[in-house]
Structure formats: C-alpha cells, structure tokens
C-alpha positions, 0 to 999 in steps of 0.5 A: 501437520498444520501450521500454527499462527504465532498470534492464532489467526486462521490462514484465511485471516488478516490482522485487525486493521483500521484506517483513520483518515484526515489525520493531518490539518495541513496536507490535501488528503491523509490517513493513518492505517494501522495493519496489526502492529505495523503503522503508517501515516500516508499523506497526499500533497497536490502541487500545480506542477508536474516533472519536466517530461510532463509539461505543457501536455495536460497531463498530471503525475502521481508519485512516491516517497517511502520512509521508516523512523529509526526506531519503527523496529526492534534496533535503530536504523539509520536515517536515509538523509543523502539518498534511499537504499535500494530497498527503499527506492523499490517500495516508493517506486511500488507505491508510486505505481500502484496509485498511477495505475487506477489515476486518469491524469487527463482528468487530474490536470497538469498538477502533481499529488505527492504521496508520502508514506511514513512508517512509525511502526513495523511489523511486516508488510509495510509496503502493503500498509503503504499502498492501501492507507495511500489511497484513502489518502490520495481519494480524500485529496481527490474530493478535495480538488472537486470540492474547491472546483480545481477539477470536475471529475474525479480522476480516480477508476478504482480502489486499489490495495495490496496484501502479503501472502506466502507459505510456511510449513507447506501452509498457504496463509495470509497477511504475514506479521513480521515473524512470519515474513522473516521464516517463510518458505514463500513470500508474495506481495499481491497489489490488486484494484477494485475491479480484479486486475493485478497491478504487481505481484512480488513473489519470491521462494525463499527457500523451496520452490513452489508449485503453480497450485500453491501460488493459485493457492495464496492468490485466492487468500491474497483476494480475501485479504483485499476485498477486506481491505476495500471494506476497510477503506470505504468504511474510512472514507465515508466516516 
C-alpha cells in the first residue's frame, strides 16, 4: 500500500514555496520565505566587529539567532526572554554553521553579519526554511558591502539550502508538513551546498529502524527538493 500525502503532493514533491526578498528597508540583506504553510522572515545585520577570539586576525564571523512568536503554532508558546531552550540554542547553532560553511571570511573582513531568523508561522521544517531563506539574506547583504565598496569580492562560495525528509508508511517522502513531521517513522534534515557537499544531516528513527537503502533512498529525494530551492533562490535573487 502507498502512502497518501495528507495534502496530495507526490513523495517527490516540495511544498509551494516562495522567497521574497529585501523585505526590510532598515537591515543589509533580508527575505521572507514562505515554505507551505510555514513562514520565516530571515534578516542579516553586518556589524564592524567581530567575537573576542576573532580580533586583530582579518578575519570575519557568521552567526545566528532563532526565534518562534508565541503563536507561530496552534497554542501560545512562551517567549524565550531570559535564555533559549535547548531546542532553540540547536537550530541557531545549525544556521549559524551552515552560512559559515560556503563564507570565505579572509574575503568578508574582520566584521560580523548577524543572521536572524524569525518564525511568524509553522508548519514543520522551520530550521530548514531558516537556512534556505538566510541565504538570499546574507548573498543580498553581501552585494550590499560590494556595492558600497566595503569589500571587493564577494565572500560567499556557494549557495546552500536545507530540505527535510523521512519515511512514513515504509514511504521515503520529501519536505514534511508539520502532520507529517509529528508521525513519521523517520525523520531527517538534510542541508547541502551548491556544489553537493553535505554540511549536516540530522537523522533520526523515531520509531523503526532504517536501513541504508532507505537513507539512500531520501537522500536522493533530499537532492531534488534542494536543487528546487537553488531555483527558488536564484529566481529571489535576481528579482
């Protein structure tokens, strides 16, 4: 028997998403990207300092921050005003990572850009909106330094996007919604650059074991959702 999207996609199929970018006058670089019914306003701050262990070493930073509005989801959750939850302090770490894995930061200077990403909608895979969306982000805030002569060359080496997949039903399938994400047998987040190269993969059975055949299996979907979303984001990035 095989398995029935709740919203008919085929397995193969991302949900409709759309990148909008320079969606804040105030900030260097900023998109809103809409991934089905979850949303995510990324937003990249360049700032001409970088962390105490960077100083005096030409050398420039790429970091995170991660936040859901209370009622991004069905029931209110609490704002994380004194310190993030272990859940959040993950993804921001995530994000952060994934930027700084395609930066050449001899080429970014010894300033910092600051990636926010902030979810006013779920609906599953908000740290994989986070990262796709925070790259048009941090590319636009990137033309932006070029463009006032701050810097000559881009620092950027490649895109870079993330996609979740997993298996419900015996049923490799790609880009979870929320109701899929919550039963799944198997879910994985699967961030990966232009050039192929897996930054991280996040795997986990949830419930039955899975064989290497069916990791092989959802990475080669987690390789068609991200092309996809190169699109996607070139298409943002050259409206």
């Amino acid at each position: 028997m095989t398995y029935t999207r709740p919203d008919a996609r085929a397995v193969d199929q991302i949900r409709n998403t759309k990148i909008t970018p320079n969606i804040s006058p105030y900030a260097e670089g900023s998109a809103l990207i809409e991934v089905g019914g979850t949303k995510v306003i990324c937003t990249a701050s360049v700032e001409d300092r970088v962390p105490m262990f960077l100083r005096n070493k030409g050398l420039g930073w790429v970091t995170a921050e991660y936040a859901m509005l209370p009622r991004a989801t069905n029931t209110r959750t609490q704002r994380e005003t004194q310190r993030p939850s272990g859940r959040t302090h993950e993804i921001q770490r995530l994000i952060g990572r994934s930027l700084r894995a395609i930066v050449d930061t001899k080429l970014l200077g010894e300033r910092q850009i600051y990636i926010d990403c902030d979810v006013i909608q779920a609906d599953g895979g908000t740290r994989c909106a986070s990262i796709t969306g925070a790259y048009v982000a941090l590319a636009l805030a990137c033309r932006k330094l070029m463009k006032n002569n701050i810097i000559k060359t881009s620092p950027i080496l490649s895109e870079v996007a993330a996609v979740s997949v997993g298996i419900i039903e015996q049923t490799p399938i790609l880009d979870l919604a929320y109701v899929e994400d919550s039963t799944a047998d198997v879910d994985m987040n699967v961030v990966c650059t232009g050039t192929g190269k897996f930054i991280e993969l996040q795997g986990t059975a949830e419930r039955e074991p899975f064989s290497r055949e069916q990791m092989d299996e959802m990475l080669i979907l987690a390789d068609t959702g991200i092309n996809k979303l190169f699109e996607i984001q070139r298409i943002a990035l050259n409206s």
